[in-house]
N, C-alpha and C positions, 0 to 999 in steps of 0.2 A: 504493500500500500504506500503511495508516495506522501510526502509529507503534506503536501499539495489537500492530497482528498483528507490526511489526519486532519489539516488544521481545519479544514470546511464543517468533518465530524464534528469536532470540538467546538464549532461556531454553532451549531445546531443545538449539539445537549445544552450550551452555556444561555442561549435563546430561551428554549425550553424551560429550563429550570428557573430561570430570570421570571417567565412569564408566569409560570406555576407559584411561584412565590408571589408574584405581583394582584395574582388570583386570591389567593389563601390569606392573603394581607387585607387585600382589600373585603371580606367574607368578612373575617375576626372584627376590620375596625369597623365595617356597618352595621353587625350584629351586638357591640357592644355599645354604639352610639342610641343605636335604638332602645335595646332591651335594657340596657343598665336605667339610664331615666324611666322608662316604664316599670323598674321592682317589681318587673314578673316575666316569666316565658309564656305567659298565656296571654300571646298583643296579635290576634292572630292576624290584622294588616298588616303587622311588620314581618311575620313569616310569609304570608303571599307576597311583599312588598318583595322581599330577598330573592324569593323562586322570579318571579318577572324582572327583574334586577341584572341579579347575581346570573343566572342557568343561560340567557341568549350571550354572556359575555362571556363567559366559560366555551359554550360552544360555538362566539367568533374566536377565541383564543386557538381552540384545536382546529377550527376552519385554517388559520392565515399562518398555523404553522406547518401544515401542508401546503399549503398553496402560496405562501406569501411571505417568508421570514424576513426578507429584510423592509417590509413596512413594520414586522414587529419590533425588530434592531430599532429604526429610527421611535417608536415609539414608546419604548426602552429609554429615551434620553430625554430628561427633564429640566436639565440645568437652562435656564434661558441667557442670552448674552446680553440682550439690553436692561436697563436699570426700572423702565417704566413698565413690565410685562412683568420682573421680579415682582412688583407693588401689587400688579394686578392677580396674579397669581394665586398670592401672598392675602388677598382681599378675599379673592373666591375660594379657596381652601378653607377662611375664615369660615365664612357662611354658609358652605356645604354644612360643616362641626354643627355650626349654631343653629342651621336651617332642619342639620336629622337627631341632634336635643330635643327640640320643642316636640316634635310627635309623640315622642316616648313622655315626654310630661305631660302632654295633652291627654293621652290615654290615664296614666295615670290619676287624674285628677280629676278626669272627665268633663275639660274644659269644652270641646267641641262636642256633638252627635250625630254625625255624618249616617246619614242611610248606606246601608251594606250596596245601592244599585249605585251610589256616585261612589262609592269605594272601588270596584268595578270596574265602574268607567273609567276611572282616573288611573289604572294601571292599566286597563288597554290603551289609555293616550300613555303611558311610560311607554309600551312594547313599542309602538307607532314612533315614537321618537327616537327608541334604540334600531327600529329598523333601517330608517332613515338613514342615523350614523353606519351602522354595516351598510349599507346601499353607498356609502360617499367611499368608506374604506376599500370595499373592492374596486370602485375607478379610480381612486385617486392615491398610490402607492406609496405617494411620496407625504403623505396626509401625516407629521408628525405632530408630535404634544408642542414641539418650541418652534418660533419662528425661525425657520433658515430656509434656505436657497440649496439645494442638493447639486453638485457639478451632472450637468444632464439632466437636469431636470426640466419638465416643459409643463404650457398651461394646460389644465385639463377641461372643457368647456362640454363632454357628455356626460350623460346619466342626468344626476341633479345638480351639477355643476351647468347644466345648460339654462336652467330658472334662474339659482340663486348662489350669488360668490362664496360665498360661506356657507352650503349649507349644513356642514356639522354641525355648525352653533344653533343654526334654525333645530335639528334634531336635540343636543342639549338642552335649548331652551325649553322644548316640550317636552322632553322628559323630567326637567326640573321645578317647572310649573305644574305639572301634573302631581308632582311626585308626595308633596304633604297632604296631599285630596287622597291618593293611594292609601296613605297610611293612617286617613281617618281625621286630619288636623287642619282646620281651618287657620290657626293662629301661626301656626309655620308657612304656610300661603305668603302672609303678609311680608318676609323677610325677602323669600324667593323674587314675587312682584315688583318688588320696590328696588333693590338694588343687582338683582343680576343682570337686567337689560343694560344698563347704562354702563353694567362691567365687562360687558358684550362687545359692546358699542367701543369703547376706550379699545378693549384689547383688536378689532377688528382693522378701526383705523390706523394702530399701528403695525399689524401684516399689511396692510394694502399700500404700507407706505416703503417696507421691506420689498416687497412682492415689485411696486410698480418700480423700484431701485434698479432689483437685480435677475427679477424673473423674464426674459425676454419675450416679449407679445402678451404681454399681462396687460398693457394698458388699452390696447386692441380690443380687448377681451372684456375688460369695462363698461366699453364703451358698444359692446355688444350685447352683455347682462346688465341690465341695470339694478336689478334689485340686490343688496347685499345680506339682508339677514331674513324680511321678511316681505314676501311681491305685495307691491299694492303700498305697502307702507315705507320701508328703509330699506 
């Protein structure tokens, strides 16, 4: 075996294991964002909330490492290089914490009463927005967590990149608006609403400012989509 195909091997399991951890990590901390505030395992929108969550992102993980490792490599890397996308990051990491608190204290205390049918509904709008996001990942390879410019990289303008510039964030957004209605909590609604669009917004304007720098025929491509986050609106 030349060393050639070893090291390829070793990029594979090192992928793999990276993404398995990156699975297992992310299970433990939503499971105890939820359940700890709620002082009980019987919050049963936060166990369907996980299954609809947690299971289609498990099985894009074993999707794209058949089919697609090095969009998982770049997805793998999280350091940002510029100072205002650290801030932003840094903001919405913030409010994911404070945004999946509030369900588990809401249940517990019984601040909300959400009917089990907008329970429901609100994790079929989760699923609908995690589709979306896999819908953008299989077109667009180069789709990382940090703003950079890949050597070889070009604009991607099919699939749902044909409507809307950004549509991962449009899929984020609706899963993360959806997401306290899933879990039963109207008072965590309010956190989501209020400050994730405009955290949207900020981070969006500064890829398209990257993007139009150094992605070549990106601003062609603007000037072809107009909408960035959501048609009709921005």
């Amino acid at each position: 075996m030349s060393a050639d195909v070893e090291e390829s091997a070793d990029e594979r399991r090192d992928i793999a294991k990276k993404t398995l951890v990156r699975l297992v990590a992310g299970f433990l901390s939503i499971a105890a964002i939820l359940f700890i505030p709620a002082g009980t395992l019987r919050y049963w929108a936060g166990w369907l909330y996980m299954a609809v969550f947690l299971g289609p992102a498990s099985a894009a993980g074993i999707y794209f490492l058949r089919h697609d490792r090095a969009l998982l490599a770049r997805r793998l890397r999280t350091k940002e290089s510029q100072s205002d996308q650290r801030w932003i990051i840094a903001l919405t990491n913030t409010l994911f914490i404070a945004g999946f608190i509030l369900p588990g204290l809401d249940f517990r205390f019984g601040w909300s009463q959400l009917p089990w049918p907008v329970i429901l509904a609100a994790n079929a709008l989760v699923a609908a927005g995690y589709a979306l996001v896999f819908w953008v990942l299989r077109t667009n390879s180069y789709a990382s967590r940090t703003i950079e410019v890949d050597a070889g990289q070009r604009v991607i303008d099919t699939g749902p990149y044909a409507w809307i510039r950004h549509p991962m964030y449009t899929g984020v957004l609706v899963m993360m608006l959806a997401s306290p209605l899933a879990l039963g909590s109207l008072w965590a609604l309010l956190p989501f609403a209020l400050l994730l669009p405009p955290l949207l917004v900020w981070r969006i304007r500064g890829e398209e400012r990257v993007l139009g720098e150094q992605l070549v025929g990106y601003a062609s491509y603007c000037a072809r989509v107009r909408w960035r986050l959501i048609p009709g609106i921005w």
